[in-house]
C-alpha positions in Angstrom: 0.0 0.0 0.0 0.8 3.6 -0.9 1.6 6.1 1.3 1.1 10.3 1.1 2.5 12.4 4.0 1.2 15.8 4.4 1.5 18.1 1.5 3.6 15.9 -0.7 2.6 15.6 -4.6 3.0 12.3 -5.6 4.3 12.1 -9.5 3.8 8.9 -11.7 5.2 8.9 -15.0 3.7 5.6 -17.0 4.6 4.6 -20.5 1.8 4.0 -22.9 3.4 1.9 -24.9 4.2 -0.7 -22.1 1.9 -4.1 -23.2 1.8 -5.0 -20.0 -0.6 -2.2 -19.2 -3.4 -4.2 -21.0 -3.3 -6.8 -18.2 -5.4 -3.8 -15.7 -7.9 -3.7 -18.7 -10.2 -5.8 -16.8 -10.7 -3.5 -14.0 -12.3 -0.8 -16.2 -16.4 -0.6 -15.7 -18.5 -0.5 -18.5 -18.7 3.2 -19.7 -14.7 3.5 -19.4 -15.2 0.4 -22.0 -18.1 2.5 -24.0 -16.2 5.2 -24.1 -12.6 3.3 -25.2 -14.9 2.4 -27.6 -15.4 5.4 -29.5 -12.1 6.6 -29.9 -11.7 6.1 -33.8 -8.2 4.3 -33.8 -7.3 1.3 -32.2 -4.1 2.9 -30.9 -6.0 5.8 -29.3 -8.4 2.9 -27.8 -5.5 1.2 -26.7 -4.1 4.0 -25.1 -7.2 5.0 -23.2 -7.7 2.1 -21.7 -4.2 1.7 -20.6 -4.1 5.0 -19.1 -7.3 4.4 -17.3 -6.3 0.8 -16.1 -2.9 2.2 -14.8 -4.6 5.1 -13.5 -7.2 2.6 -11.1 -4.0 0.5 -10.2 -2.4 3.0 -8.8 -5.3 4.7 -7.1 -6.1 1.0 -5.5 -2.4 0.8 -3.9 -3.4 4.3 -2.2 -6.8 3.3 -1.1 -6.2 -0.7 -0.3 -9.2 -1.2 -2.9 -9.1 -3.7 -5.8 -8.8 -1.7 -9.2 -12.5 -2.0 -10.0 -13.8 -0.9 -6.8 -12.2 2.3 -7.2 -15.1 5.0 -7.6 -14.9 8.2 -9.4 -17.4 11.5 -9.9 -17.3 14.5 -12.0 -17.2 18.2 -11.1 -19.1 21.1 -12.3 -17.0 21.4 -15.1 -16.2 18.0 -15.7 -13.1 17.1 -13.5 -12.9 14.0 -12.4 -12.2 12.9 -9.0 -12.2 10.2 -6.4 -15.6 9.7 -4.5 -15.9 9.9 -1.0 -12.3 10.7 -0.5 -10.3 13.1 0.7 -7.3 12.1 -1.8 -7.0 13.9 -4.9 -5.9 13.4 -8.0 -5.4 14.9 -12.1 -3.6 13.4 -14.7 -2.1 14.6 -18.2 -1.3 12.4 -21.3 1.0 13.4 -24.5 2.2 11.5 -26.9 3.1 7.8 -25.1 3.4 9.3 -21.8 1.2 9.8 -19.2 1.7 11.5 -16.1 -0.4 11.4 -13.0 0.0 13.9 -9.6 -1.8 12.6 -6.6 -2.1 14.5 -3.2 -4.6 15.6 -0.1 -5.1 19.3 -1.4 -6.0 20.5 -5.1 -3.3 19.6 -7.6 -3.3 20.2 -11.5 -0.7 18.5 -13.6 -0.1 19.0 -17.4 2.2 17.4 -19.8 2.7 18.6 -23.5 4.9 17.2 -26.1 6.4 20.3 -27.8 9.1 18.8 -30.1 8.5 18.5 -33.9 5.3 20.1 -32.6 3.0 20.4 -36.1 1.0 23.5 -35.9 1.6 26.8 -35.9 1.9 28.7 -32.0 1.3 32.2 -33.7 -2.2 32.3 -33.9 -2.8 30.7 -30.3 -0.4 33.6 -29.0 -3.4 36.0 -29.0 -5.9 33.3 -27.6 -3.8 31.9 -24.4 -1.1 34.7 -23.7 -1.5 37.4 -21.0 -1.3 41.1 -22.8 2.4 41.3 -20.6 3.5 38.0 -22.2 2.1 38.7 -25.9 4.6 42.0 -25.6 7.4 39.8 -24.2 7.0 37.9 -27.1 6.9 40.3 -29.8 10.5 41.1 -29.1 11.7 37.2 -29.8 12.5 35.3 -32.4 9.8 32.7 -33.5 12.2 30.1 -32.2 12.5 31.7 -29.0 8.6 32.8 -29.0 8.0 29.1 -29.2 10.9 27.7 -26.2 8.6 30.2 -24.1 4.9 29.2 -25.2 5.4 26.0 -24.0 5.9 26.3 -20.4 3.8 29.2 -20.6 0.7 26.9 -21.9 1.4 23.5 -19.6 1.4 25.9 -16.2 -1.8 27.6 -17.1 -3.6 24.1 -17.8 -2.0 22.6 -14.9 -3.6 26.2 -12.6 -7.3 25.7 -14.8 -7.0 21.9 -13.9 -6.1 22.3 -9.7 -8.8 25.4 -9.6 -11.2 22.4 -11.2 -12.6 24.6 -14.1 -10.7 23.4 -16.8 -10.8 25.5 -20.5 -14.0 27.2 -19.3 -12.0 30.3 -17.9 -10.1 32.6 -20.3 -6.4 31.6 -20.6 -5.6 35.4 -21.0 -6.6 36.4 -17.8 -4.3 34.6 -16.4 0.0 35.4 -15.9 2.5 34.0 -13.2 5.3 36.3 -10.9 8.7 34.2 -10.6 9.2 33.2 -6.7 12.2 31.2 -7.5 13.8 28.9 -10.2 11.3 27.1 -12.1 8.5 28.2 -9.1 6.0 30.6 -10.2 3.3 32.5 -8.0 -0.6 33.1 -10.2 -2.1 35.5 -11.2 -5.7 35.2 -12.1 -7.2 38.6 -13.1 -10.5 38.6 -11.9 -10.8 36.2 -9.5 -11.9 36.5 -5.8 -8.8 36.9 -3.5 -8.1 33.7 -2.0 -4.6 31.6 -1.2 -2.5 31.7 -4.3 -1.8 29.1 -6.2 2.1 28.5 -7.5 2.7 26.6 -10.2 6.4 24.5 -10.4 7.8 24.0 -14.0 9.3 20.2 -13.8 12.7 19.3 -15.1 13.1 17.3 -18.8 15.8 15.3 -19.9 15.5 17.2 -23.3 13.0 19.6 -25.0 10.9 17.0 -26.2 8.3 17.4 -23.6 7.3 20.4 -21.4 5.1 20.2 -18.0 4.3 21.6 -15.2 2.2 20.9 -11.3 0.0 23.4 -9.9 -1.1 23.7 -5.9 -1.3 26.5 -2.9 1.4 25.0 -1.8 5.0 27.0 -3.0 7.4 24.4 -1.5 5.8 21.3 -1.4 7.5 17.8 -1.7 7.6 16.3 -4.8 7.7 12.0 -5.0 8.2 11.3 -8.3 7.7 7.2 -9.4 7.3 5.3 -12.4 4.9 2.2 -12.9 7.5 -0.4 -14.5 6.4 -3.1 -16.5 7.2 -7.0 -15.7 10.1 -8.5 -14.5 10.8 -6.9 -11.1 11.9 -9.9 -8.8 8.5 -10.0 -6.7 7.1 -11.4 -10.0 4.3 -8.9 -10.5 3.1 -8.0 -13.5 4.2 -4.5 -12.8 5.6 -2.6 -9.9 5.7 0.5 -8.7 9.5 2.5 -7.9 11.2 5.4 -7.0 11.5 6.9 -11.1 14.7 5.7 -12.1 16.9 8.1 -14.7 14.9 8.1 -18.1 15.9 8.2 -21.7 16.7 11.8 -22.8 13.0 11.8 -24.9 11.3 11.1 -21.6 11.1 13.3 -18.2 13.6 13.6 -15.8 12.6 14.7 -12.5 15.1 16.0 -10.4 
């Protein structure tokens, strides 16, 4: 069983493409099932359910449940969380990486894969950027305008996701103040004064992926793990452990 002291942020990286991840496939109930169902690809039904399977297994080794017993409900705005429990939980996928931030207080997490990145940023600079970051911007190079976006994007869908409103709020009204490296305080024009949220950018082996964790807490313990797949020495079909050092096109956290 899993354990969560205080304020920590538990941080579990999983691999998509890991087989083994089928095997929790049986603990999904039948609307995950409908709903794997209607992705139009097998790979992105494949994916689906082993994100959701991993996502229950993990959950269950926190809550001493079996997989399938694990209940969830939805928020206002769609958010899904654990019911009747004080833990909480929000997890990001890109790519063939998932990653998944578990704590006792409101947490956001969001991972984006930005290299070889198809579209265009410019036209999403006027949508999601802060007037203060739009004129930073203007004075870059598109090359540097993009290095910036990035981060920029995964910390204010990491703040939307802990806050539990998702894309309904306006990505514009919304700017960080540096508190130190890689730790950034919010700024939510607008909003009711309340306990701020921080947002913490999270180390990469390369610039292949960007991402970010959002809470009110500034300096809170981060425990990152990765679910491995088969062949650990207890013989389980997978195990959970401390996240080991990754390949350069995964995340490295510190």
């Amino acid at each position: 069983m899993q354990m969560l002291e205080g304020q920590d942020i538990a941080l579990w990286q999983v691999d998509l493409d890991d087989s083994h991840l089928d095997a929790f496939a049986a603990s999904l109930n039948p609307l995950e099932n409908d709903k794997a169902q209607r992705f139009r690809s097998l790979a992105l039904q494949t994916r689906y359910r082993r994100s959701q399977g991993a996502l229950r297994q993990i959950l269950s080794d926190y809550l001493d449940v079996p997989p399938a017993a694990v209940a969830f409900r939805h928020g206002a705005f769609g958010k899904p969380a654990l019911a009747g429990q004080a833990l909480q939980f929000n997890l990001s996928h890109s790519g063939n990486t998932m990653l998944l931030a578990i704590a006792r207080h409101a947490v956001g997490v969001d991972l984006e894969q930005c290299a070889g990145a198809p579209f265009d940023i410019e036209p999403l600079l006027e949508l999601l950027c802060h007037a203060d970051e739009r004129a930073a911007m203007a004075a870059l190079a598109p090359d540097q305008r993009r290095q910036l976006f990035y981060p920029l994007w995964t910390r204010k869908e990491a703040y939307l996701k802990a806050l539990g409103t998702g894309l309904s709020v306006d990505f514009r009204l919304v700017s960080f103040a540096p508190v130190d490296t890689g730790l950034w305080q919010v700024r939510h024009e607008g909003m009711p004064s309340s306990a701020p949220y921080y947002c913490r950018d999270l180390p990469r082996g390369d610039a292949a992926f960007c991402a970010a964790v959002c809470s009110q807490q500034p300096q809170v313990p981060l425990s990152p793990r990765c679910l491995l797949a088969a062949g650990s020495p207890c013989g389980q079909a997978l195990r959970h452990a401390p996240c080991p050092t990754l390949p350069a096109s995964r995340l490295g956290y510190g």
